[in-house]
C-alpha positions as CSV (number, residue, x, y, z in Angstrom):
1,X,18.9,21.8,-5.3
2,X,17.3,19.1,-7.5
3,X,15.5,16.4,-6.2
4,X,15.5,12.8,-6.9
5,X,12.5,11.5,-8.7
6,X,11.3,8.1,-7.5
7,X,8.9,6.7,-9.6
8,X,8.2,3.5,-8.0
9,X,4.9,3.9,-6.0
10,X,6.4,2.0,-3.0
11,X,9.4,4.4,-2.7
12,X,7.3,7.2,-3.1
13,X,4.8,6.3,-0.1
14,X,7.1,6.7,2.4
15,X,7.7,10.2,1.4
16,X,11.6,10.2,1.2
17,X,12.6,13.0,-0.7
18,X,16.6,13.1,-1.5
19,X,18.4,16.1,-2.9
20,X,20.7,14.3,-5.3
21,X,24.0,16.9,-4.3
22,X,23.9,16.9,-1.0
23,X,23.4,12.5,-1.4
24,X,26.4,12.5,-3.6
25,X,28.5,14.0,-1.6
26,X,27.9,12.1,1.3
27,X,28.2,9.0,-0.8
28,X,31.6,10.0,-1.9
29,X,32.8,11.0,1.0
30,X,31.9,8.0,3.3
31,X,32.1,5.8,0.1
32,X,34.9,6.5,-1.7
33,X,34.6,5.9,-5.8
34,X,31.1,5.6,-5.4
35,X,29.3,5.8,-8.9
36,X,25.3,6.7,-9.8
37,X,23.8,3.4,-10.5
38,X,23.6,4.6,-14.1
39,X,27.3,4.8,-14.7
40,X,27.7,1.8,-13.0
41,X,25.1,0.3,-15.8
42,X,26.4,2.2,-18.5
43,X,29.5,0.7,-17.6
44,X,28.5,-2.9,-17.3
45,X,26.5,-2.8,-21.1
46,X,29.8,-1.7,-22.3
47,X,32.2,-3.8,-20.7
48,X,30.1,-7.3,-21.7
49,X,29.2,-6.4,-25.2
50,X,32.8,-7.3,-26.5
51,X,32.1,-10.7,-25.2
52,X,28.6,-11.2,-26.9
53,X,26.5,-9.9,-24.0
54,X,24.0,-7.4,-24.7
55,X,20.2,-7.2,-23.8
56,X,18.9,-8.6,-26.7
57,X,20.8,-12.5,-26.0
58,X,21.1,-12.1,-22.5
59,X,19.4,-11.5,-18.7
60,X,20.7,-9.7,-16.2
61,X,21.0,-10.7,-12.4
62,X,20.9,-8.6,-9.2
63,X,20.9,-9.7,-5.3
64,X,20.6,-6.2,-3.6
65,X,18.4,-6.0,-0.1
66,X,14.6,-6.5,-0.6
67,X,14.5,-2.6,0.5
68,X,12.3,-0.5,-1.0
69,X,15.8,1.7,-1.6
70,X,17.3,-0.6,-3.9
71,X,14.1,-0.5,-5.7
72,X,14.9,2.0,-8.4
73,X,18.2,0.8,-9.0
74,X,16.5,-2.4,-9.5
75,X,14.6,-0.5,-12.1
76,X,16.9,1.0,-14.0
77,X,18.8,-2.4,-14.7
78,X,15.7,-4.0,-16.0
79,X,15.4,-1.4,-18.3
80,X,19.0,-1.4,-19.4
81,X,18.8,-5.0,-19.9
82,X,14.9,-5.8,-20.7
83,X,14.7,-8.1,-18.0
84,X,16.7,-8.6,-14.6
85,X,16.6,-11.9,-12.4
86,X,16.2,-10.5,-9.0
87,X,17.4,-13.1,-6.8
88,X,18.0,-10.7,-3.8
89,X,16.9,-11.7,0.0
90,X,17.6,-9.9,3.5
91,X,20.6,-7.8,3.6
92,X,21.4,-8.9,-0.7
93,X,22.0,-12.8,0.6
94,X,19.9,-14.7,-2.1
């Protein structure tokens, strides 16, 4: 099985290794319509540009949990959108 690749050098450290199948599945099944932050991201670029939104004209914004989990999701929207406004405190509450 594949692994998951965490670039982030604080995600790495801890040494959590995920294989991405065997993660899915248990996100779908205790998670019902559960999508990979990409698709979700994919997804919101598309949805907004009809109304004028679209990286070049606008930020995005993100309150997730300060955990080093959320960190490559935080990632990838700040390199969907060029920049992100993390607002995110303990357990996502800004």
């Amino acid at each position: 099985m594949a692994r998951v690749s965490y670039p982030d050098p604080i995600l790495s450290s801890t040494g959590l290794h995920l294989e991405s199948s065997h993660f899915d599945e248990t996100l779908m099944r205790h998670i019902p319509g559960f999508r990979p932050s990409q698709k979700f991201i994919d997804y919101s670029l598309g949805i907004l540009k009809p109304f004028g939104f679209q990286p070049d004209n606008s930020m995005a914004c993100a309150s997730v949990c300060r955990d080093e989990l959320t960190r490559p999701f935080i990632n990838t929207i700040n390199e969907a959108w060029g920049s992100l406004f993390n607002f995110s405190g303990l357990a996502g509450m800004p």
